[in-house]
Backbone as ProteinMPNN parsed JSONL, in Angstrom:
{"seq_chain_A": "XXXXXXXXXXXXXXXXXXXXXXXXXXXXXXXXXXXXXXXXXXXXXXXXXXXXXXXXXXXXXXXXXXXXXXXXXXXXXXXXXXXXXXXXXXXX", "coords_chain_A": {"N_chain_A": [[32.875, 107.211, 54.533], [34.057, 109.566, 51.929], [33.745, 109.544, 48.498], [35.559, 110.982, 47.121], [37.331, 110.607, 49.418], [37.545, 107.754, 49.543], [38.857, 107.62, 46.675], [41.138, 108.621, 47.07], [42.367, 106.893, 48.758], [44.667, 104.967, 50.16], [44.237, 101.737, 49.957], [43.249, 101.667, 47.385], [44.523, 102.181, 45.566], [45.631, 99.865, 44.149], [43.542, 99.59, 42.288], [41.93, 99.681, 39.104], [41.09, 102.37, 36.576], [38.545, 101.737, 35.584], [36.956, 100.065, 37.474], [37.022, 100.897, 39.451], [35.245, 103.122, 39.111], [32.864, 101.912, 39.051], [32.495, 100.888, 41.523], [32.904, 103.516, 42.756], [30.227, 104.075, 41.686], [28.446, 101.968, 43.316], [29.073, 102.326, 46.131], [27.492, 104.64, 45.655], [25.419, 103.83, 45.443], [25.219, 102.012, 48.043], [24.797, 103.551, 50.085], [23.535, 104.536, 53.066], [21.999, 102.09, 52.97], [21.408, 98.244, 54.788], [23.618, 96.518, 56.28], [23.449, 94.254, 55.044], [21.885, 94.459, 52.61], [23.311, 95.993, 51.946], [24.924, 94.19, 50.943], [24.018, 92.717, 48.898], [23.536, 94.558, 47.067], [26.177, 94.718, 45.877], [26.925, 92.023, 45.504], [25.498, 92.203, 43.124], [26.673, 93.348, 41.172], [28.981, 92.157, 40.712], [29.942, 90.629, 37.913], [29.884, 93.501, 36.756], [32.036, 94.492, 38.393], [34.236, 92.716, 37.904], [34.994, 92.099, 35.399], [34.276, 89.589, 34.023], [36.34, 88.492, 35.084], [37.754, 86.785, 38.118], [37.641, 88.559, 41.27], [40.695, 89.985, 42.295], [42.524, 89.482, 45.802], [43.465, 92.18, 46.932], [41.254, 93.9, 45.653], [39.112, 92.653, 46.249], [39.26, 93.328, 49.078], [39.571, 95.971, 49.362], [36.429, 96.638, 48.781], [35.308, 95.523, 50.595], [36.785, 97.093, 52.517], [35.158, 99.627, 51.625], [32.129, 99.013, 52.904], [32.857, 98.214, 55.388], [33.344, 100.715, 56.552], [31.866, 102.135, 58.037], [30.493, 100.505, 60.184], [29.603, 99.583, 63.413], [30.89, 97.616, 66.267], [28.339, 94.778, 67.24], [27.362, 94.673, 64.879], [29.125, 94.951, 62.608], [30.487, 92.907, 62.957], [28.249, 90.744, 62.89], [28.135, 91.393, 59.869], [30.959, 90.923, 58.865], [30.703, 87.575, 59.162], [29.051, 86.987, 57.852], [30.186, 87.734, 55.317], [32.054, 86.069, 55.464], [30.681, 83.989, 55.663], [29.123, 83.889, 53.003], [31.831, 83.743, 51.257], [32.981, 81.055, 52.041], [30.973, 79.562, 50.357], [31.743, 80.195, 47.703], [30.759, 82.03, 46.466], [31.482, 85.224, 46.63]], "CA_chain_A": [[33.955, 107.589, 53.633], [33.464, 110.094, 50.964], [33.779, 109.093, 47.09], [37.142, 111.585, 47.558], [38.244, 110.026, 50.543], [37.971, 106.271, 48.672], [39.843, 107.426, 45.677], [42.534, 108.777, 47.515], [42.729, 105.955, 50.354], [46.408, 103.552, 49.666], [43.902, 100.573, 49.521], [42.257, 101.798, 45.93], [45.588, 102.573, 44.455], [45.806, 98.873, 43.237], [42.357, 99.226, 41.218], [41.678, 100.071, 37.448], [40.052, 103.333, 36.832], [37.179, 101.493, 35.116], [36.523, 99.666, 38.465], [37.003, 102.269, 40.637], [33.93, 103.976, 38.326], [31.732, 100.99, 39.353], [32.999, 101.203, 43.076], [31.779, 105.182, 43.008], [28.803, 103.615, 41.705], [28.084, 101.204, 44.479], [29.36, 103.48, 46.824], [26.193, 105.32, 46.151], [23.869, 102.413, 46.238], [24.779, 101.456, 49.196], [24.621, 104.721, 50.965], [22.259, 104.583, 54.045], [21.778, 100.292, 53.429], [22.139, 98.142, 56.168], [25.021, 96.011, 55.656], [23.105, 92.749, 53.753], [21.501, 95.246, 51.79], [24.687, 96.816, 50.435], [26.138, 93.197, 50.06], [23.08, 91.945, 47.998], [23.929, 95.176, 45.865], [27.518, 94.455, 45.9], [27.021, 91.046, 44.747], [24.965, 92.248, 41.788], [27.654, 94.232, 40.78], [30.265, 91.319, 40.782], [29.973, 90.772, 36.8], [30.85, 94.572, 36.029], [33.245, 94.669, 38.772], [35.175, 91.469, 37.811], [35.019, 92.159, 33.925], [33.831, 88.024, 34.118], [37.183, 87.571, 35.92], [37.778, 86.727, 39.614], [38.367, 89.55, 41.993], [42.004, 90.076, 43.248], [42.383, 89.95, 46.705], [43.071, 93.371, 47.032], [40.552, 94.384, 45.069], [38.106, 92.222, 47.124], [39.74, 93.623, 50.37], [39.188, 97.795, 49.143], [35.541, 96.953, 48.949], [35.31, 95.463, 52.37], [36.834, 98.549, 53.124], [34.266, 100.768, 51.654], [31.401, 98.316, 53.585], [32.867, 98.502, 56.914], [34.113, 102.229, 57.115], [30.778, 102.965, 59.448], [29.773, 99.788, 60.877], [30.277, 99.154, 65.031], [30.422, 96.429, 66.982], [27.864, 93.551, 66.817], [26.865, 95.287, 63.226], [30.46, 94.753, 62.018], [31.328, 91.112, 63.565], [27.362, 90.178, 62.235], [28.407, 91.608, 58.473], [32.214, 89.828, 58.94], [30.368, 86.401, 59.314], [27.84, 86.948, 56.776], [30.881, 87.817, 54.206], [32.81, 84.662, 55.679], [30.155, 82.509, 54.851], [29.47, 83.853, 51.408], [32.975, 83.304, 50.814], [33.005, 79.558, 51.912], [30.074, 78.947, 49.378], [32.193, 80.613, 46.382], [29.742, 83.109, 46.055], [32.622, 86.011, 46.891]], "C_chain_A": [[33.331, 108.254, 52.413], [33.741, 109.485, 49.632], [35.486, 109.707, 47.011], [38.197, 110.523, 47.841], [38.725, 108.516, 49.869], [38.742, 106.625, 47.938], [41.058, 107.768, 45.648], [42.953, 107.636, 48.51], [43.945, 104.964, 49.152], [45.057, 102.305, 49.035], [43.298, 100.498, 47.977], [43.506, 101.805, 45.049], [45.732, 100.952, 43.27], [44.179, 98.506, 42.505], [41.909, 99.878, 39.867], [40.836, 101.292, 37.594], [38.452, 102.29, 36.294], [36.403, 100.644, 36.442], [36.231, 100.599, 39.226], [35.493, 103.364, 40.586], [32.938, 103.032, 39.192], [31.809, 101.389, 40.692], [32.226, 102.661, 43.135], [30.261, 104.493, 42.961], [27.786, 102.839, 42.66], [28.413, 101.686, 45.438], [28.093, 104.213, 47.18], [25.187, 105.417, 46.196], [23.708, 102.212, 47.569], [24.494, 102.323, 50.346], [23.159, 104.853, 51.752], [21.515, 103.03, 53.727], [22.24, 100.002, 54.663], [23.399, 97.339, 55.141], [24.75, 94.308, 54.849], [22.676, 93.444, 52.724], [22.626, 95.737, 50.936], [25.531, 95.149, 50.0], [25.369, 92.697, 48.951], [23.729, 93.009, 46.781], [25.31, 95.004, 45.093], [27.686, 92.99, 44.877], [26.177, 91.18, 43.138], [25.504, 92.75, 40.77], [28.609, 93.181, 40.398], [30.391, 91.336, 39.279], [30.634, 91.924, 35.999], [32.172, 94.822, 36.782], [34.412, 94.105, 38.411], [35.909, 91.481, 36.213], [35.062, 90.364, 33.506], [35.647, 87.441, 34.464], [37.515, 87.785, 37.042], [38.675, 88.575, 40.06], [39.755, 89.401, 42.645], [41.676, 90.448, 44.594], [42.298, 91.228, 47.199], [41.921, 94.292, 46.808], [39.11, 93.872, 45.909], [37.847, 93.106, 48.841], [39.228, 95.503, 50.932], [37.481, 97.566, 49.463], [34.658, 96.567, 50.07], [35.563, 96.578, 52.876], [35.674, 99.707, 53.26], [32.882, 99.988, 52.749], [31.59, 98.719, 54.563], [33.286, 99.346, 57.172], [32.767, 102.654, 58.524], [29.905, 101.467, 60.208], [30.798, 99.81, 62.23], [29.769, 97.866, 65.626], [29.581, 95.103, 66.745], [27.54, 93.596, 65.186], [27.989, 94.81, 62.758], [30.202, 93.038, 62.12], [29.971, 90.249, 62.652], [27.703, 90.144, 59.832], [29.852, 90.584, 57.885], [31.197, 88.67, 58.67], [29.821, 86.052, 58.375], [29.123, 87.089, 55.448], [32.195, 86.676, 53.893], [32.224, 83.818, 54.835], [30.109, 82.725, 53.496], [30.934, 83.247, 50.106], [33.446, 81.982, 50.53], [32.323, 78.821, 50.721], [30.485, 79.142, 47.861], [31.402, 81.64, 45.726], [30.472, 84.953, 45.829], [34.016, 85.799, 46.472]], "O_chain_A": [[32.335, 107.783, 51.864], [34.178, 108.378, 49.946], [36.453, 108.96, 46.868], [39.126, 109.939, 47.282], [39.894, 108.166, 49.703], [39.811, 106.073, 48.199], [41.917, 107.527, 44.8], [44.085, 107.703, 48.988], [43.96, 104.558, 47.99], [44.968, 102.054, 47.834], [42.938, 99.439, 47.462], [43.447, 101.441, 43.875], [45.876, 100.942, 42.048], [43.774, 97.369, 42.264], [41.396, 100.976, 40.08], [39.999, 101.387, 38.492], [37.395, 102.407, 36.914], [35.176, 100.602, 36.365], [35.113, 100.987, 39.564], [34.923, 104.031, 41.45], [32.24, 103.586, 40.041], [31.096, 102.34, 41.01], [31.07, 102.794, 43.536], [29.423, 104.404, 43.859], [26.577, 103.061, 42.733], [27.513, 101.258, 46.161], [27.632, 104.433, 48.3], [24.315, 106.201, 46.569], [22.663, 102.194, 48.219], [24.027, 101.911, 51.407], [22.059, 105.15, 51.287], [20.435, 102.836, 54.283], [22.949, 100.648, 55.435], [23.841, 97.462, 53.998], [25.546, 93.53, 54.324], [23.137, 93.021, 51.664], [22.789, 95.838, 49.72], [26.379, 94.949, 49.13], [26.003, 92.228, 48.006], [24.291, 92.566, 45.779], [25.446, 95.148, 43.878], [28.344, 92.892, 43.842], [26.286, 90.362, 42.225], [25.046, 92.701, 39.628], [29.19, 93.574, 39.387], [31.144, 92.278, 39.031], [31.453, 91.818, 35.086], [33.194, 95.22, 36.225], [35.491, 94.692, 38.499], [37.013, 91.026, 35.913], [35.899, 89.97, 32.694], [36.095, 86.33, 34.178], [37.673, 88.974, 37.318], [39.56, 89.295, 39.6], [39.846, 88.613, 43.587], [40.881, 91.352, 44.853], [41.303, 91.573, 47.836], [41.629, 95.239, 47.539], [38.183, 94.65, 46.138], [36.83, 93.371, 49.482], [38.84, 96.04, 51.97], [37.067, 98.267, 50.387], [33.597, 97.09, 50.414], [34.77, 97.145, 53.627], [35.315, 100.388, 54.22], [32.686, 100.808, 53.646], [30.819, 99.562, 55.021], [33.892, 99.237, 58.238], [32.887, 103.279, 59.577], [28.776, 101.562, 60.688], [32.019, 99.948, 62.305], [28.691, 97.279, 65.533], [30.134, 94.275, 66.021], [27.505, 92.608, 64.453], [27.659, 93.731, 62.266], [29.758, 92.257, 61.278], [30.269, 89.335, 61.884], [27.535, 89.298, 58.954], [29.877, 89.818, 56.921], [30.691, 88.913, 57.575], [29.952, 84.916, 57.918], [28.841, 86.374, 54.486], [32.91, 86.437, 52.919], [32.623, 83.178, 53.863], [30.793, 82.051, 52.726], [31.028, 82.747, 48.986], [34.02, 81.589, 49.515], [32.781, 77.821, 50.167], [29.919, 78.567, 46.931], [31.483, 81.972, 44.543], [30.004, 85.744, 45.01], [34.888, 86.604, 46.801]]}, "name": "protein", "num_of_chains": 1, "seq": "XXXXXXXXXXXXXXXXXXXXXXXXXXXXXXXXXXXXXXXXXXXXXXXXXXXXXXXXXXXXXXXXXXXXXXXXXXXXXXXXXXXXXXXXXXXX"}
């Protein structure tokens, strides 16, 4: 997905421009990571993304989006699991 394509996609519409800035930004960290690699970056990000308050689902949900636009198969279902568990631990 291009930087474009994200800021036009329905799922971004419910995010702040000043997020959306960060999002570009991680966007083009994670470009060519595998998919722990862009979450490690992702999670380092949580602080400016959050503005020190919790992510809205949606807002959690868009950047799943940008994550899994190019993963297939066991790559996907392995990254799903890995963003499950984070989740269970409160880490997400």
């Amino acid at each position: 997905m291009t930087i474009n394509e994200m800021l036009n996609n329905d799922a971004f519409k419910c995010i702040e421009k000043e997020k959306l800035c960060v999002m570009v930004e991680i966007s083009k960290k994670i470009n060519g990571k595998t998919p722990m690699e862009a979450l490690d970056i992702i999670i380092s990000y949580k602080d400016k993304l959050s503005g020190g308050r919790p992510l809205s689902e949606q807002e959690k949900n868009a950047i799943m989006e940008i994550l899994m636009e190019n993963l297939q198969g066991e790559e996907k279902q392995r990254f799903v699991e890995s963003v499950n568990m984070l989740k269970d631990m409160g880490k997400l």
